[in-house]
Structure formats: C-alpha cells, structure tokens
C-alpha positions in Angstrom: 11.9 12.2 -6.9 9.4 9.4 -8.2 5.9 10.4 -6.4 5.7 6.6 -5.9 6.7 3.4 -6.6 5.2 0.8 -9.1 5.8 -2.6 -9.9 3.6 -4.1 -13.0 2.2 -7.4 -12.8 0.9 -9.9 -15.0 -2.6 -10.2 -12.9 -5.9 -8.6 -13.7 -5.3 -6.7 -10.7 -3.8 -3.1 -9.0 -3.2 -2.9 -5.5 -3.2 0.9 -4.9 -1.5 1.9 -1.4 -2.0 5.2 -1.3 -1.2 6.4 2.5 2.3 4.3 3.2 4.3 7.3 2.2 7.0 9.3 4.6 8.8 11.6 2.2 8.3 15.3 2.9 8.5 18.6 1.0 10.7 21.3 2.6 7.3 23.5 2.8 6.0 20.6 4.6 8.6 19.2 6.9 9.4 23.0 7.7 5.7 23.7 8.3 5.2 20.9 10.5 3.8 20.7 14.3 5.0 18.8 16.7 2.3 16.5 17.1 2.7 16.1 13.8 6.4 15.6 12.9 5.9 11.4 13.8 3.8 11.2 11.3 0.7 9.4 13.4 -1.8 9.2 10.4 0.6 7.2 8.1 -1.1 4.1 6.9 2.1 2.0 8.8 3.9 -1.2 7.2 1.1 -1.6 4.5 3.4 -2.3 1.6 4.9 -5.2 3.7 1.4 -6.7 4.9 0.9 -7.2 1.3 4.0 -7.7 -0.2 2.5 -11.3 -0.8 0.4 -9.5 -3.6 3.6 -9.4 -5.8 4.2 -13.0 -5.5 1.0 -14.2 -6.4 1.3 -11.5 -9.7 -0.8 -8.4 -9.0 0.5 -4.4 -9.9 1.3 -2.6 -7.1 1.4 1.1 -6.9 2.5 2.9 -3.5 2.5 6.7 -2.7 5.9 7.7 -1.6 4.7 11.3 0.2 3.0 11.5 3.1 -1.0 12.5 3.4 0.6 15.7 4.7 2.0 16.9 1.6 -1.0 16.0 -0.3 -3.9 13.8 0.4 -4.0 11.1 -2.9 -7.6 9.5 -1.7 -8.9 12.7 -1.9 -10.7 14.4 -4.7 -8.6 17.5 -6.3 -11.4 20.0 -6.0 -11.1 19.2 -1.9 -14.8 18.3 -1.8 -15.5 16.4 1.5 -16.1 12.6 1.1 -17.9 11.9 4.1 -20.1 14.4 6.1 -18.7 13.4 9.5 -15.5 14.8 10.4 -12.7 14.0 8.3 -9.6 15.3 6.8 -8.9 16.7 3.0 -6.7 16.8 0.4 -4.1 19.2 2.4 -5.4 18.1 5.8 -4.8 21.0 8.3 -5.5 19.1 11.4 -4.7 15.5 12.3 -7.2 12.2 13.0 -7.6 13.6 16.6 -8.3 17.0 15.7 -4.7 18.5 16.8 -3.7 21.0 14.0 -1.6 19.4 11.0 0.8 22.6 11.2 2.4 25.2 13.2 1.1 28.6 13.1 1.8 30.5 10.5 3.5 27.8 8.9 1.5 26.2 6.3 2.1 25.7 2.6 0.8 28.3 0.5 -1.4 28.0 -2.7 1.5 28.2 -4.9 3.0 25.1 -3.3 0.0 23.0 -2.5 -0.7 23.3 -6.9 2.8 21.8 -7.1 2.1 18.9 -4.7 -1.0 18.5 -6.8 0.5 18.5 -10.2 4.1 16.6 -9.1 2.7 14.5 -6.6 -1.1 13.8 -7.0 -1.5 13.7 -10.7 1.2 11.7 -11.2 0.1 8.5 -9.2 -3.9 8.9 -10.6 -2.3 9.1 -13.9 -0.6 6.1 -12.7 -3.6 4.1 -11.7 -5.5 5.3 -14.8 -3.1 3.9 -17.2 -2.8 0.6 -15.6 -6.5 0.3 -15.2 -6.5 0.5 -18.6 -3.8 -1.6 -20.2 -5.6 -4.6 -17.3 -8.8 -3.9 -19.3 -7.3 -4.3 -22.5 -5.3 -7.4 -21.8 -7.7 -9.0 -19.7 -11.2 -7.8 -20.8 -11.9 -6.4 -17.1 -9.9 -4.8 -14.2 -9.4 -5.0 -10.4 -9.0 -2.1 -8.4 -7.8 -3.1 -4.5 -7.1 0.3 -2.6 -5.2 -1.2 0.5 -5.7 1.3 3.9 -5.6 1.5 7.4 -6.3 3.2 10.7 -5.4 3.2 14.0 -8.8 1.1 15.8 -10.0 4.1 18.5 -9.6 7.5 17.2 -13.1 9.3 19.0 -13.3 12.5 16.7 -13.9 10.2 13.7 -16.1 7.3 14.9 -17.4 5.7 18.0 -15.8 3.2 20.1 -13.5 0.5 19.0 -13.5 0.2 15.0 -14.0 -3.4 13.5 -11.0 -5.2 12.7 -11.8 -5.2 8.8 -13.8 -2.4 6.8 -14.6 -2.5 3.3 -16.2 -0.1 1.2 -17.3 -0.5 -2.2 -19.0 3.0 -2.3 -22.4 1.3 -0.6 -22.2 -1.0 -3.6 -21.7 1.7 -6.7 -17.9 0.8 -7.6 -18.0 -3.3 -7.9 -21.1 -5.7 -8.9 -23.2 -7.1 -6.0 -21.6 -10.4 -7.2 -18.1 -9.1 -5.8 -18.9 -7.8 -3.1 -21.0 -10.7 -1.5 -17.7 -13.0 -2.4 -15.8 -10.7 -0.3 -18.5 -10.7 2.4 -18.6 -14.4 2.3 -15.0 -14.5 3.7 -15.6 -12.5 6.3 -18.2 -14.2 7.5 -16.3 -18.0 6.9 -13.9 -16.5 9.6 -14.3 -16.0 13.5 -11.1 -14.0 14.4 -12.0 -10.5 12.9 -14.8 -8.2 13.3 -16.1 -6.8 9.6 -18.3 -4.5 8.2 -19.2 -3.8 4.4 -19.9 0.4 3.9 -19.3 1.1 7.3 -18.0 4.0 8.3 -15.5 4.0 5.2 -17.3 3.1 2.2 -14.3 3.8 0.2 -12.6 7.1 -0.5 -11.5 9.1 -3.4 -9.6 6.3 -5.5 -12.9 3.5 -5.0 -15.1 6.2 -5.7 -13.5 7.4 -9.1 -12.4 4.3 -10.6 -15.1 1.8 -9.7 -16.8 1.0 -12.7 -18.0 -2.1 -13.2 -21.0 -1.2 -15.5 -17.2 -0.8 -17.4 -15.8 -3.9 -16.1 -13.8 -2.5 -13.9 -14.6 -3.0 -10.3 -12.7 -1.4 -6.8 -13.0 -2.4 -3.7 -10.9 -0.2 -0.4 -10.3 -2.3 2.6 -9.3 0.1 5.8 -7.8 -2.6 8.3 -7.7 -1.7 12.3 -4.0 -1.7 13.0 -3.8 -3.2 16.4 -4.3 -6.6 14.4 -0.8 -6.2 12.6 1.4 -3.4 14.6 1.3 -0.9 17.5 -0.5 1.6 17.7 1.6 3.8 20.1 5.1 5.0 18.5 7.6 3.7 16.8 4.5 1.8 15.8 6.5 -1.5 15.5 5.7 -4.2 13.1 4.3 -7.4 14.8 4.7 -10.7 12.8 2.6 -13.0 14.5 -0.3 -10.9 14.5 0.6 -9.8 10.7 1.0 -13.5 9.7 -2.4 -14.5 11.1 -3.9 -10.8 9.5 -2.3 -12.3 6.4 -4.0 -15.7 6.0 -7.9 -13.5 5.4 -6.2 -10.5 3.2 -4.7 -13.6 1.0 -8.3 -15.2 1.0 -10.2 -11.8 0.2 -8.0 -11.1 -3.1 -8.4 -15.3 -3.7 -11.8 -14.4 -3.8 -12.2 -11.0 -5.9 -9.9 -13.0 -8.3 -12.2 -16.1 -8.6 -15.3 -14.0 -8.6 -14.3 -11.4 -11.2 -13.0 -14.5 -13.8 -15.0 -14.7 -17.1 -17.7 -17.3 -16.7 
C-alpha cells in the first residue's frame, strides 16, 4: 500500500500531516497493547480540519500508518528531539507513559528497517521532492507541518496546554519576518491561547527542512484538540468548534502566504 496520500497543488505551499494515519502492520497490530489498540496518540481528524488547504491551492501530503508503526516526525537515527520526556521513532510507550506493546511482542530490528525504508523514507522523499519542484517554480517554498495533541497529558507537560502551539525551531527554520506574521494573528485574536517555541518548537520534519537562509521556510503548528473534537474515545469530530478553529488556521496560512510573497 501507498505509505501516504498526496495531492499536488499549484501554491508555494506543502501542508505535511504526518500523524493522521491508522493503517497497521501485522507485526504491529499483532504486537499491540490494549491500551494501545484505540490508537489514543493519533493526530485525530486533521486531514478534514484542513481540508480547506486544498481549495485555496496548497500540496498536501498525509501519512497513512500510524506513529506506532513508525514515527515520521522523528529523526531516523532515533536521536531524542526534546530532552523532556517524549516518544521516538518506534515509540515503545504511549503519551501517558503506558507501554506502546505487549510483552514480548514488539517488532523486531528486521521489521522496524522495513517500516523505515517502505514507510518513512518514502513520505520524506515525498516532502523533499515537492519542496523542491515549489522552489523551482516559485523561487521559495512553504513548509506547514499540521499536528495535534490531546490538551492535558501530565507526563509530557504541565497543566492545560495552550489552545495553539507553534514552533519554528526557536526561530532556526523560517525568517523572523514569518514568524512575527504568524504571531501577529495570534495575538489579533481573543478565543485561543498561543505560544511561539513553547513546549513543541517543531519536530523532526520543521527541524530538517526549514531553511530559509535557502528560501525555504517551515513552520509546525500542534493544536490542543479539545478546540475541534473529544478527547475521550471515539474521539468524535465537533463542527462548531472545528468551524470556529477553522476561521484562525485559514488566517495563519493567509498570513505565511502574504508574508513569504516576493517583495
């Protein structure tokens, strides 16, 4: 099977939605605990909170195997992003720290290199060879890694999380130009709490591909979910709160649009 969907668009822009997947390997699905057969860390109904991203003419590239499988915001040497807790490339517990498999029953080597060549490779590949036909075409490209999280999870931060989180890699993968337009919206609105390089300053995908000394800039945005779904299982899709969510995510990618224009 395709490691992911991608639909090319005629917009200086990829939107890279990396953790909407829910297709399993046999290893994997076999493998599973029961904590972890709901899949509770899937980045829920992303694709359709910006499905409006298609319309208005960006790429969109979406993961179709779950962060179980293999972790695509992670770096392939499994060197830890953040030095709080967090989870890796093949993560072995979930958010809340209850273990990702059952004893005894986790992948081996042999199968996680698979996962990394069919599955991994495939969608950076992806992401690299858009980046660069954007560049050509356009003279710059614009990286939007699209994430997000359930709002209290303790073993990971403190508290309640804000409502929106971007990371630009404290400001290494766009120009400070970018990321004050972004923070301008934030702080035009009144509904949602925001932070810039909080406690996700971007993962893998930001980290690699932000380049703007290159002209091409990335941006991650890791939304709280309460705002569009719930939390609990099934984790249902709520359209008021989506269609309100909707109304600053449009006017963030407005903005990285205007700003990242040729002068």
């Amino acid at each position: 099977m395709n490691p992911f969907h991608f639909t090319q668009g005629s917009l200086p822009l990829l939107v890279s939605i990396p953790h909407a997947g829910t297709e399993l390997t046999p290893d994997v699905e076999a493998g599973l605990s029961e904590a972890a057969r709901g899949l509770p860390d899937t980045d829920w109904h992303i694709p359709l909170l910006y499905d409006f991203v298609r319309d208005l003419g960006a790429s969109v590239l979406i993961g179709r195997y779950s962060r179980f499988v293999v972790d695509l915001n992670r770096p392939p040497d499994n060197q830890p992003l953040y030095t709080s807790a967090t989870t890796g490339l093949f993560p072995e517990t979930l958010f809340d720290g209850t273990p990702t498999f059952a004893p005894g029953k986790t992948p081996d080597d042999t199968a996680r290199q698979g996962y990394i060549d069919q599955i991994w490779q495939p969608y950076h590949q992806q992401i690299q060879q858009e980046l660069a036909r954007l560049k050509a075409q356009h003279g710059y490209a614009l990286l939007f890694d699209a994430h997000s999280i359930a709002s209290e999870i303790p073993r990971l931060f403190d508290g309640r999380l804000p409502d929106i989180n971007i990371g630009t890699n404290d400001g290494a993968s766009c120009t400070p130009a970018m990321s004050a337009a972004l923070e301008a919206v934030c702080a035009a609105q009144n509904d949602y709490s925001w932070v810039i390089n909080g406690r996700f300053k971007g993962g893998y995908i930001t980290r690699a591909y932000g380049q703007p000394q290159q002209q091409i800039e990335a941006v991650q945005l890791e939304l709280a979910q309460l705002n569009y779904m719930d939390e609990t299982p099934p984790y249902a899709w709520q359209q008021a709160r989506a269609a309100r969510l909707q109304n600053v995510l449009k006017a963030l990618i407005h903005a990285m649009l205007a700003q990242a224009k040729p002068q």
